[in-house]
N, CA, C and O of each residue as an XYZ file, in Angstrom:
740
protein
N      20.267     -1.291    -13.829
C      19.804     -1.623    -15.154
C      19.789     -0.342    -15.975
O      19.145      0.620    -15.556
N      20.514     -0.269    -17.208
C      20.255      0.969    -17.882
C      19.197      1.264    -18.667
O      18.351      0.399    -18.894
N      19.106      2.459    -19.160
C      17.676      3.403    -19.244
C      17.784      2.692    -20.974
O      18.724      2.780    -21.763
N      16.284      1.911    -21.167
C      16.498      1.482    -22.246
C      14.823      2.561    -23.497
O      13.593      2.582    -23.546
N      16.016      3.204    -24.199
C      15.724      4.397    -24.763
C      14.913      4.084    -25.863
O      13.868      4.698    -26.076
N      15.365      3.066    -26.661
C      14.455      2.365    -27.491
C      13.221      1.860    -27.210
O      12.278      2.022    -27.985
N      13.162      1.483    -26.561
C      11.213      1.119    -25.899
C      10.576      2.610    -25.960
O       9.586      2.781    -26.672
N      11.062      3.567    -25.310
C      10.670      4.959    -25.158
C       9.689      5.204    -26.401
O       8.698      5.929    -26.312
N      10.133      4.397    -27.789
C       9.497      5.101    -28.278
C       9.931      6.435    -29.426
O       9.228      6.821    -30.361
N      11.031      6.866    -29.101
C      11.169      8.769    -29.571
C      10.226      9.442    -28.876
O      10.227     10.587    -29.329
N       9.127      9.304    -27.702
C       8.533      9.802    -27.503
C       8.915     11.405    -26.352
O       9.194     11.025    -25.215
N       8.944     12.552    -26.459
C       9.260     13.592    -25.543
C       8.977     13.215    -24.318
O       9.708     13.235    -23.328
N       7.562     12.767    -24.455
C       6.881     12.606    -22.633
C       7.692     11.278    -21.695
O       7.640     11.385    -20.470
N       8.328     10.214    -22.218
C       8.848      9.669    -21.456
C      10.550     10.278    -21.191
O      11.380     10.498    -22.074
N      10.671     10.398    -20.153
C      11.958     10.700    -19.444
C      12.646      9.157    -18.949
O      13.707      8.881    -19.509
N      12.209      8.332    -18.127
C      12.752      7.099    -18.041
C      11.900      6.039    -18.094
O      10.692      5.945    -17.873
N      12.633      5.353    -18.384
C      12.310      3.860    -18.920
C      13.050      2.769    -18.396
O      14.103      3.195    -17.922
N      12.917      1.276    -18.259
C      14.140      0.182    -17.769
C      12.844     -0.561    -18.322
O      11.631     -0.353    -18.342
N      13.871     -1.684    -18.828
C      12.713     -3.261    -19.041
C      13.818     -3.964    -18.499
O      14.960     -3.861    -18.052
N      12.926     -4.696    -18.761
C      13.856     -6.198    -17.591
C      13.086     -7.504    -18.585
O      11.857     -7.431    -18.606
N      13.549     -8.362    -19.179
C      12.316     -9.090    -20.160
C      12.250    -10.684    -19.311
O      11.785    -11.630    -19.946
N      12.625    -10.856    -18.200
C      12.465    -11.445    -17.268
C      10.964    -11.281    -16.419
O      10.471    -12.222    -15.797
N      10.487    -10.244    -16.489
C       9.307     -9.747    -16.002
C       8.064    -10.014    -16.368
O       7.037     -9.674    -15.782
N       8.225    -10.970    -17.889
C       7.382    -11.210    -18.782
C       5.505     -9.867    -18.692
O       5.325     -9.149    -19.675
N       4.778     -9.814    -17.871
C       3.835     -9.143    -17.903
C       3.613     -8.209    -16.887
O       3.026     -8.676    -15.911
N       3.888     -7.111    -16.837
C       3.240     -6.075    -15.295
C       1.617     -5.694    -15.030
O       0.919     -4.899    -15.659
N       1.198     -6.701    -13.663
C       0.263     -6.547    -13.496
C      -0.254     -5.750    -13.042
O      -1.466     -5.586    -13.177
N       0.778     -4.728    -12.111
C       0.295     -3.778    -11.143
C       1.480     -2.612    -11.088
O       2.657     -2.973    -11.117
N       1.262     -1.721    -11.038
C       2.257     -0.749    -10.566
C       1.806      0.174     -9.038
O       0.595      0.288     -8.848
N       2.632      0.725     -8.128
C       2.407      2.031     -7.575
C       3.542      2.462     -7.256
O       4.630      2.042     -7.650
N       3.221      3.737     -6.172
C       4.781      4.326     -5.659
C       4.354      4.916     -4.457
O       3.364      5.637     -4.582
N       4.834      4.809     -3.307
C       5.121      5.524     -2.188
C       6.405      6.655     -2.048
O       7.544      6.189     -2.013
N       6.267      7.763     -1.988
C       6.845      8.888     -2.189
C       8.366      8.467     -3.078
O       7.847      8.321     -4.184
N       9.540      8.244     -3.265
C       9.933      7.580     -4.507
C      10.268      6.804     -4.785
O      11.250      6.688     -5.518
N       9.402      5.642     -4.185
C       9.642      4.059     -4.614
C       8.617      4.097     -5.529
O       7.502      4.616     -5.481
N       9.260      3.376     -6.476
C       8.079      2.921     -7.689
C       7.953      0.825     -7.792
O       8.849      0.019     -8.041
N       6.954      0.664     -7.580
C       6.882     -0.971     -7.462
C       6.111     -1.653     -8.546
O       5.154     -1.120     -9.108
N       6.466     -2.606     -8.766
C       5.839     -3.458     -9.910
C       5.110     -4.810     -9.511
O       5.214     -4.794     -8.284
N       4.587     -5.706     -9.772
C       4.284     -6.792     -9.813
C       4.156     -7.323    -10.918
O       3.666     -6.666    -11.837
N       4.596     -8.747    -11.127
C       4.214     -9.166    -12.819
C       4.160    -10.717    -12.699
O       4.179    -11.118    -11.536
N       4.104    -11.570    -13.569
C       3.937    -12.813    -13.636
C       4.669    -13.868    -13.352
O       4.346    -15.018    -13.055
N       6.060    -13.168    -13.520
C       7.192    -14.068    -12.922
C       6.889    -14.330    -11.183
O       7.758    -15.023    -10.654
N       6.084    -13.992    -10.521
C       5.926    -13.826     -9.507
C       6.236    -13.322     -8.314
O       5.972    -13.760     -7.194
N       7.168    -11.785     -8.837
C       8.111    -10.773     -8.116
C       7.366     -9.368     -8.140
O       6.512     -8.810     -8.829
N       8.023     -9.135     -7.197
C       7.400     -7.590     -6.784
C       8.658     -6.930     -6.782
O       9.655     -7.404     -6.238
N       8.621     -5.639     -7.493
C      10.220     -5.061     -7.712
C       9.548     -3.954     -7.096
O       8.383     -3.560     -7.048
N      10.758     -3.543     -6.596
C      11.170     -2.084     -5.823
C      12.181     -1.035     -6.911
O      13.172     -1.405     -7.542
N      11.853     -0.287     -6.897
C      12.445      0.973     -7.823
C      13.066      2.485     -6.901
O      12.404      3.040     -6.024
N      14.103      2.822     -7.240
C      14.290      4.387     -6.437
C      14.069      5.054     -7.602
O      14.603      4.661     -8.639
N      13.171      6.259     -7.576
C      13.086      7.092     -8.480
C      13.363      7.940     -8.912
O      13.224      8.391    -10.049
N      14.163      8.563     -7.343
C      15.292      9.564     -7.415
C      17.079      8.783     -7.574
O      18.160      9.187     -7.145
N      16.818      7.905     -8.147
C      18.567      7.528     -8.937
C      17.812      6.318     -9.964
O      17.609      5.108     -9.859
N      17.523      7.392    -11.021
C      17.090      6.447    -12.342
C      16.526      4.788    -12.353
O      16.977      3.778    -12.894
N      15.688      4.963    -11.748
C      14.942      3.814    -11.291
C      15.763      2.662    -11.047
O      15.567      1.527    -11.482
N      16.639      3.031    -10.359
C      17.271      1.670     -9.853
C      16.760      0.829     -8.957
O      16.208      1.180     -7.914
N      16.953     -0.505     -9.393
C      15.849     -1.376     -8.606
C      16.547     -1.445     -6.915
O      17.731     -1.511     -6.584
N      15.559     -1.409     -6.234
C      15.948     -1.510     -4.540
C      15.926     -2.782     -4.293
O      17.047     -3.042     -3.857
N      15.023     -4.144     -4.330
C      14.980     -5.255     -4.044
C      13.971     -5.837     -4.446
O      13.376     -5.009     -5.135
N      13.222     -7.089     -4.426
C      12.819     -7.943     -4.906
C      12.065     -8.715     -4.350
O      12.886     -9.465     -3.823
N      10.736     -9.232     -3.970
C      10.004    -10.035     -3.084
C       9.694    -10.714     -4.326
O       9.404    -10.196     -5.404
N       9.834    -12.429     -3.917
C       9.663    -13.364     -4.705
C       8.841    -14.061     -4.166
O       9.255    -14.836     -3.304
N       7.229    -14.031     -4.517
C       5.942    -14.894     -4.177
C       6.416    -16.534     -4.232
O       7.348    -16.906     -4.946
N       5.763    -17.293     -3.515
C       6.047    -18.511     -3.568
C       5.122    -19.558     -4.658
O       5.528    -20.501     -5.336
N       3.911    -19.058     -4.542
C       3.036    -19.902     -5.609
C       2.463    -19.502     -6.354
O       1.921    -20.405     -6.991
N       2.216    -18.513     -6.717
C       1.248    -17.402     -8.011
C       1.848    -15.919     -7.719
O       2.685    -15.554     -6.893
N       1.179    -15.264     -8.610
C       1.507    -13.844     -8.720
C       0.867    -12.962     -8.253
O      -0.167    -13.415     -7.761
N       0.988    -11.495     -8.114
C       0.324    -10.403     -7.307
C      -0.578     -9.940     -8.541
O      -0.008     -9.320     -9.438
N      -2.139    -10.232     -8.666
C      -2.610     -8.790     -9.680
C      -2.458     -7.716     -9.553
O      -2.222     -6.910    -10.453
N      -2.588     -7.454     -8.161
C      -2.787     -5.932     -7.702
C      -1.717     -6.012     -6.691
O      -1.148     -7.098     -6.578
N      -1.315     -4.922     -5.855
C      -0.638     -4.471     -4.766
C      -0.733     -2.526     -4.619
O      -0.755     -1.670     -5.504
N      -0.769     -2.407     -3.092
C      -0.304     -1.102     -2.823
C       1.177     -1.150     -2.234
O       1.790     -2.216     -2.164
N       1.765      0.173     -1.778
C       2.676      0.133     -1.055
C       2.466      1.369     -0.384
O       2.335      2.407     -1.032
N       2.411      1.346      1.198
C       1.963      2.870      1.748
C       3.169      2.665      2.627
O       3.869      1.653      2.587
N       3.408      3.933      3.607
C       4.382      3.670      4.684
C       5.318      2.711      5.369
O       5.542      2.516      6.563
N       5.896      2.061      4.053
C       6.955      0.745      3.997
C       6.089     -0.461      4.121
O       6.586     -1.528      4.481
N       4.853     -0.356      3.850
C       4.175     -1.309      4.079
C       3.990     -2.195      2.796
O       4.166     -1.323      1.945
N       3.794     -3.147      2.214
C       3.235     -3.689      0.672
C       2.330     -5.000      1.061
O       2.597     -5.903      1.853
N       1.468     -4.855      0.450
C       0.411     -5.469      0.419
C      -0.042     -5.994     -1.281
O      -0.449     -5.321     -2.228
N       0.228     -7.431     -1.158
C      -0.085     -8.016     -2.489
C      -1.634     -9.066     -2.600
O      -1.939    -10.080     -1.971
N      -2.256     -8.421     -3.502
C      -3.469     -9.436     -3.804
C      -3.252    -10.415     -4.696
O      -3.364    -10.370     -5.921
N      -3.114    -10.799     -4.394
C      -2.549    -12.713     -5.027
C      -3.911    -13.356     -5.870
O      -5.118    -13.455     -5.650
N      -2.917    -13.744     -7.018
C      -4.400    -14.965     -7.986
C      -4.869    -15.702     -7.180
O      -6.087    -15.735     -7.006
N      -4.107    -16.397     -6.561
C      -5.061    -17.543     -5.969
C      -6.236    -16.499     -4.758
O      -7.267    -17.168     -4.694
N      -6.376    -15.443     -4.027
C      -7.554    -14.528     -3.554
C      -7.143    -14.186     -2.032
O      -7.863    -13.835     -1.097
N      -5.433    -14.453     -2.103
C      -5.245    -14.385     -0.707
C      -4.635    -13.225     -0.411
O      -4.155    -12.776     -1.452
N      -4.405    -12.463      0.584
C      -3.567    -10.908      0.617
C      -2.207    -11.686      1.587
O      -2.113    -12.580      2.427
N      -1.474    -10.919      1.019
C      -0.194    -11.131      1.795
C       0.317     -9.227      2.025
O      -0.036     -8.384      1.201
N       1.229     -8.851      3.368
C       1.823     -7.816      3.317
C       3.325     -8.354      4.073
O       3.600     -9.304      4.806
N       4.001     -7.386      3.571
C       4.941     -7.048      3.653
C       5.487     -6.169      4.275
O       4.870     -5.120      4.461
N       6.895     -6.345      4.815
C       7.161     -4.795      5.488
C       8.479     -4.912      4.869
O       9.390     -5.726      5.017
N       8.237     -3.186      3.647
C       9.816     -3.393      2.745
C      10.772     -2.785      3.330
O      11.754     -2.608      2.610
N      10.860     -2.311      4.617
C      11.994     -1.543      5.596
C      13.203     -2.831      6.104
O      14.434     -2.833      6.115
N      12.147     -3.880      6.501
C      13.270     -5.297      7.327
C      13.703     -6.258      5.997
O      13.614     -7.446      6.306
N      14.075     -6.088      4.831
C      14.232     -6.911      3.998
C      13.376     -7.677      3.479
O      13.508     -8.873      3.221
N      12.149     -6.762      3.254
C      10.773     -7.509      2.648
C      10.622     -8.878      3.203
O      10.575     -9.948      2.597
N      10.554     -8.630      4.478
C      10.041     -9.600      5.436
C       8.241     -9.828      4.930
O       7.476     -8.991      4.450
N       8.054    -10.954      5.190
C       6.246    -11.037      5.143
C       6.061    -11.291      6.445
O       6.497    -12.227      7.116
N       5.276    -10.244      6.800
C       4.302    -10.030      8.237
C       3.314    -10.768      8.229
O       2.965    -11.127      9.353
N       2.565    -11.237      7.177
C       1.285    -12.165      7.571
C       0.988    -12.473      5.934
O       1.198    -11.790      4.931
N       0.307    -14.034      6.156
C      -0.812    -13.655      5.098
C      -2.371    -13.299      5.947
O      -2.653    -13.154      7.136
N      -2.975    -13.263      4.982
C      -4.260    -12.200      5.909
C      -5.342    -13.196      4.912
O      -5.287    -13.019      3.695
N      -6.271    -14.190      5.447
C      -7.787    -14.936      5.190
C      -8.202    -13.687      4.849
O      -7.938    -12.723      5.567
N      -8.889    -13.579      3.728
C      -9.481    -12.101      3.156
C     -11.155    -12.891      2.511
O     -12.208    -12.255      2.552
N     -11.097    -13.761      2.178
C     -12.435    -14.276      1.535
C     -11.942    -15.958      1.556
O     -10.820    -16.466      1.553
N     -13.768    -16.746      1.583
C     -13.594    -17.710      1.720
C     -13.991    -17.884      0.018
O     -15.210    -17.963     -0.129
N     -13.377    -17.942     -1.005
C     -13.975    -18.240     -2.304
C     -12.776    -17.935     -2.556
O     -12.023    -17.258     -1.856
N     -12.358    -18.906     -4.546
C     -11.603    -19.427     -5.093
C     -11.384    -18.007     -5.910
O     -10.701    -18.220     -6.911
N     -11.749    -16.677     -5.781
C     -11.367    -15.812     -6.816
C     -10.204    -14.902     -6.582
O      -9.998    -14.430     -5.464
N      -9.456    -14.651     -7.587
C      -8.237    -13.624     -7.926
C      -8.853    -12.540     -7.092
O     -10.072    -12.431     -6.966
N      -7.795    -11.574     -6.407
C      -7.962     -9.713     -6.063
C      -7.727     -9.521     -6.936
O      -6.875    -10.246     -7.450
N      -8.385     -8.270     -7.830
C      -7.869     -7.468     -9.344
C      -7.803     -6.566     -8.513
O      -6.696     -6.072     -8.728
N      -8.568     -5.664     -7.160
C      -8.703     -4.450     -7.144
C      -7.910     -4.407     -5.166
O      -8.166     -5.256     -4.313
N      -7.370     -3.688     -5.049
C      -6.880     -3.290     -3.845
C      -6.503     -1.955     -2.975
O      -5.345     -1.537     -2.944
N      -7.436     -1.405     -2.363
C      -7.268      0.007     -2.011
C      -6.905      0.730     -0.651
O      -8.022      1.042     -0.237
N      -6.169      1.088      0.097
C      -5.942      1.318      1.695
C      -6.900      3.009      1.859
O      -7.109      3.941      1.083
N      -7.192      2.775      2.991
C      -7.977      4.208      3.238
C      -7.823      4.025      4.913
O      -8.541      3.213      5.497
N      -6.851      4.824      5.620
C      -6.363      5.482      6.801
C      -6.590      3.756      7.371
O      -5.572      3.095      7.163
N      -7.519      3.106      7.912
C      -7.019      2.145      8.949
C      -8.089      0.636      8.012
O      -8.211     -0.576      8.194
N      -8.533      1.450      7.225
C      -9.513      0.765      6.255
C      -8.477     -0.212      4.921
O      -7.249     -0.127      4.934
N      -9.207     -1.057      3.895
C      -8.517     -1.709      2.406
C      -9.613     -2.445      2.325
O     -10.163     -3.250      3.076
N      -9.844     -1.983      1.191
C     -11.031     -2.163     -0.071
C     -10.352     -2.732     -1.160
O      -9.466     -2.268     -1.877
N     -11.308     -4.556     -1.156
C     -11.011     -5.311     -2.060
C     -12.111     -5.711     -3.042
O     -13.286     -5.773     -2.680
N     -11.690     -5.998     -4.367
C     -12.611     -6.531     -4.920
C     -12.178     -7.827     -5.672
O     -11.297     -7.599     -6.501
N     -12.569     -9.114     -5.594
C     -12.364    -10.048     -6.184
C     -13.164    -10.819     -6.525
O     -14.270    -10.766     -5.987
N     -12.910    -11.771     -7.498
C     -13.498    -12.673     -8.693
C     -14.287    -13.593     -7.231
O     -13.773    -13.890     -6.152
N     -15.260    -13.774     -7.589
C     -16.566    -13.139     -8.562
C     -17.510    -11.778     -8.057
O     -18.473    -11.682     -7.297
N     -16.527    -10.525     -9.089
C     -16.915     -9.140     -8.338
C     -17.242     -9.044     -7.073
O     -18.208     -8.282     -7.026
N     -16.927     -9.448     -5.891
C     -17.613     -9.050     -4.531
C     -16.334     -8.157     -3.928
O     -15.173     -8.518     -3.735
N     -17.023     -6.747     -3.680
C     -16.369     -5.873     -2.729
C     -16.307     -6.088     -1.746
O     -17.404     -6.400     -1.282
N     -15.093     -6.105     -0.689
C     -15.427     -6.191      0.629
C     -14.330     -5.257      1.147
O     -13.364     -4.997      0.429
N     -14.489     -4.626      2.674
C     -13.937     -4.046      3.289
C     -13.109     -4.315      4.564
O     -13.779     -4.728      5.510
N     -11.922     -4.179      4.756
C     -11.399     -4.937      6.047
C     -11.012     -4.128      7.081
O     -10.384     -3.133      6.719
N     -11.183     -4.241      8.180
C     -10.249     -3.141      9.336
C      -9.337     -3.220      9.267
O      -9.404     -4.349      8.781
N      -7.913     -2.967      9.323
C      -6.632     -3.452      9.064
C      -6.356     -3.663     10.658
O      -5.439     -4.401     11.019
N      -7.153     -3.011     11.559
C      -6.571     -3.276     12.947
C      -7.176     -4.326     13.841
O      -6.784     -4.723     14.938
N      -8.123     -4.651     13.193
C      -8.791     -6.498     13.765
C      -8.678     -6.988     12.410
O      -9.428     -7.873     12.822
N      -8.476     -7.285     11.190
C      -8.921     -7.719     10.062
C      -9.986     -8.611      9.936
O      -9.900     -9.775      9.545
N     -11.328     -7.823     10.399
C     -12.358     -8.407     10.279
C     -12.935     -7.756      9.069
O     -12.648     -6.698      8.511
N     -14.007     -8.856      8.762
C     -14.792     -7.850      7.226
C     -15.466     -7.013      7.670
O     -15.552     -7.145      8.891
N     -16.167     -5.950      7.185
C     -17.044     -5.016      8.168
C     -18.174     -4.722      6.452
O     -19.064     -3.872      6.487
N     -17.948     -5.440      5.318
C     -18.607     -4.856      4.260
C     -18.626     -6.072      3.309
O     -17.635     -6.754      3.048
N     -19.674     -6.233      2.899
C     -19.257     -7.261      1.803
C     -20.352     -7.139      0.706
O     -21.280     -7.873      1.047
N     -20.661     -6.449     -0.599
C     -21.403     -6.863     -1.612
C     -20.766     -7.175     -2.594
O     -19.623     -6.852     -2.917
N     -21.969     -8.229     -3.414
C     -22.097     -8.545     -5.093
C     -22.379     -7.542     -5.773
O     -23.494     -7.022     -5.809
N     -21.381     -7.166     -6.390
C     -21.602     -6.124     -7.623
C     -21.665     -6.829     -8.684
O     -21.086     -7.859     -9.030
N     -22.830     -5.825     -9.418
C     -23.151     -6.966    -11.133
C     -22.886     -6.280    -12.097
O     -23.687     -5.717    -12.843
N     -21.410     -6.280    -12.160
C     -20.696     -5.606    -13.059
C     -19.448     -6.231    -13.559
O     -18.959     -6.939    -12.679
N     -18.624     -6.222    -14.867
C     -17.121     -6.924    -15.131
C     -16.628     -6.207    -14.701
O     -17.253     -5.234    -15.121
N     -15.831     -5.807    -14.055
C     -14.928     -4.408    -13.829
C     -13.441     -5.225    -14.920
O     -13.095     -6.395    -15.086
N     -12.866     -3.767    -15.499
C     -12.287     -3.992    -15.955
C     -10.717     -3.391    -15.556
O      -9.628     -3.955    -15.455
N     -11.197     -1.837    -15.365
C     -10.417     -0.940    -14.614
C     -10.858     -0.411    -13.688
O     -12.070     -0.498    -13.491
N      -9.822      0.504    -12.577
C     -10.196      1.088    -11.348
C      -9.416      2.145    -11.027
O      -8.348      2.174    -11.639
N      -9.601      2.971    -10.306
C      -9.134      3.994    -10.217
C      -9.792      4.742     -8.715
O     -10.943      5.170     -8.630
N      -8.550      4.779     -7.363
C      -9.250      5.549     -6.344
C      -8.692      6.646     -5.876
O      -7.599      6.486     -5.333
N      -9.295      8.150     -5.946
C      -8.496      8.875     -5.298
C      -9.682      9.660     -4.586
O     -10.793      9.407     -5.053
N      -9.635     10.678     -3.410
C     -10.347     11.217     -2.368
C     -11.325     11.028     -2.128
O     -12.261     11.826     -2.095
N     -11.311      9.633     -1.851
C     -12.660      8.720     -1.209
C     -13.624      8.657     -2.276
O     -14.798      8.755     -1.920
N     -13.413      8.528     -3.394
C     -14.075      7.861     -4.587
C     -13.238      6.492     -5.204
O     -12.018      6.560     -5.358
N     -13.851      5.485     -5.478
C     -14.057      4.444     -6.348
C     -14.572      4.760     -7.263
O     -15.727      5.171     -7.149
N     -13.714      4.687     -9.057
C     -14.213      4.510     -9.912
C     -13.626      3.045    -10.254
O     -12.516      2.574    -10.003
N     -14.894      2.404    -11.001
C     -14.618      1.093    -11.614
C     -15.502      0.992    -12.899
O     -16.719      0.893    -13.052
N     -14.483      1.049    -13.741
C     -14.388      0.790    -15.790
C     -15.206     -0.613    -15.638
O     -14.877     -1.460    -14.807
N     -16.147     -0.746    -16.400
C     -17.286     -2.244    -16.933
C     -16.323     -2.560    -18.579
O     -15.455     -2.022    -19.267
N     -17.166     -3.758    -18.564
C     -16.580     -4.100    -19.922
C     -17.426     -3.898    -20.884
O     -17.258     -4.502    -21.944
N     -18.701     -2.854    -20.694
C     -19.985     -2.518    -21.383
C     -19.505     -0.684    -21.070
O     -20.388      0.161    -20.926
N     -18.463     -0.431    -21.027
C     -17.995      1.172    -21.273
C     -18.732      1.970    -20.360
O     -19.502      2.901    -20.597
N     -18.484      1.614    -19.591
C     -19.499      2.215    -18.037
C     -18.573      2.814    -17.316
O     -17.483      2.836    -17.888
N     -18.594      3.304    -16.286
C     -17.845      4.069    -15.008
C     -18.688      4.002    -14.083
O     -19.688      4.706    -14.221
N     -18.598      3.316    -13.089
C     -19.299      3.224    -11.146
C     -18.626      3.771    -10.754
O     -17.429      3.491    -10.819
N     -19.185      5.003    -10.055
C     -18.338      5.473     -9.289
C     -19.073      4.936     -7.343
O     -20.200      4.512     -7.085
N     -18.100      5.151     -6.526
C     -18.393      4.235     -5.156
C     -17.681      5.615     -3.875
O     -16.503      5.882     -3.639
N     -18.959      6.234     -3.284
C     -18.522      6.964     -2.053
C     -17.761      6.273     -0.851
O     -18.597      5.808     -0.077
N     -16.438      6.039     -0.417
C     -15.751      4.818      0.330
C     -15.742      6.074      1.715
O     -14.910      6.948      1.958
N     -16.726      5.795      2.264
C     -16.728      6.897      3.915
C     -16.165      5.529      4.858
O     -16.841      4.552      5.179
N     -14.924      5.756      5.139
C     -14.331      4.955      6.269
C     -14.956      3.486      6.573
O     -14.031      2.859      7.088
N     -15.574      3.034      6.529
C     -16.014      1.787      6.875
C     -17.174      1.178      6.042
O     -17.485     -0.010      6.120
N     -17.836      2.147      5.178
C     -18.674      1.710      3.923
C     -18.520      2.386      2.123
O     -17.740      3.288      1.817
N     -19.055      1.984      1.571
C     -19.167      2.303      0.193
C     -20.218      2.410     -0.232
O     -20.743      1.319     -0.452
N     -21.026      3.559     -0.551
C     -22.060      3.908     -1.268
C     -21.984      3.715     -2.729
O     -20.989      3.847     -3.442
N     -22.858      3.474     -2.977
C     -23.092      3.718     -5.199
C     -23.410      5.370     -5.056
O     -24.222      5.891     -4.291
N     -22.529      6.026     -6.018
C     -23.245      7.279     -6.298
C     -23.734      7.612     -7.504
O     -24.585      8.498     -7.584
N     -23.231      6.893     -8.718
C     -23.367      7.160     -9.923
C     -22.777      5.804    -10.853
O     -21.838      5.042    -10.622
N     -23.712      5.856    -11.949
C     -23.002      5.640    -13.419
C     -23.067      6.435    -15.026
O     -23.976      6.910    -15.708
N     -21.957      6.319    -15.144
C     -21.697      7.301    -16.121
C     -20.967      6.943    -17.348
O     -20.039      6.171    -17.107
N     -21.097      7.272    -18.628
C     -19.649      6.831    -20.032
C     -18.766      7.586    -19.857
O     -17.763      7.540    -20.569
């Protein structure tokens, strides 16, 4: 797909760009060293190389709803699905699906999805965090947070999560639990 320059903007700071208008909304982005992945409403998960102008690698096509969230770590992808179910993937065998994974017994969307060494920290509608082993996938954590989260953001064992009252929670994630440490604007 070529580098479409006009969306850019004129802007200096973007270097590349691709739309696809098939994609209608991107719910999620990440990247594992230079795959860059998407999720969006059409109900596909795109693969990107980032070292040859984001050319798309392949394509996982959900069967009944869409991914809000997803990671992708060590060829692994893991999608949190509207309807509240996790599915992963392994994008090495032709985005084979390895499992879906019972993650909660309740009717709510994953917005939030996080891996930590053998650990993944979810949060879904209606706000409840929970924590899974990835190597029994049992829960080992589960609270009601009384908060909208709106945005999230995790890097070196912090959870921050954006309210819709202009807040910031931040959440200590030590291997198998999550502390509250703070709120802050």
């Amino acid at each position: 797909m070529p580098l479409d320059t006009d969306r850019a903007g004129g802007s200096t700071y973007v270097t590349k760009c691709v739309h696809d208008p098939t994609q209608i909304w991107i719910w999620s982005l990440d990247h594992d060293n230079n795959i860059l992945s998407s999720s969006s409403s059409n109900y596909e998960i795109r693969l990107w190389d980032m070292n040859e102008e984001l050319r798309e690698i392949s394509r996982i096509k959900l069967r009944h709803t869409f991914a809000m969230c997803h990671r992708i770590e060590n060829s692994k992808l893991y999608a949190g699905l509207y309807d509240g179910q996790l599915q992963m993937y392994d994008t090495r065998v032709s985005n084979e699906k390895i499992q879906d994974i019972r993650v909660s017994s309740s009717k709510g969307y994953i917005h939030t999805l996080e891996l930590s060494d053998n650990y993944l920290l979810l949060l879904h509608k209606p706000n409840v965090l929970c924590i899974y082993d990835q190597r029994t996938w049992n829960k080992i954590e589960h609270v009601q947070l009384n908060i909208t989260r709106r945005a999230s953001f995790f890097k070196d064992s912090l959870l921050f999560l954006g309210d819709s009252d202009g807040y910031v929670h931040v959440f200590n994630w030590n291997r198998d639990h999550c502390e509250f440490v703070e709120v802050g604007l």
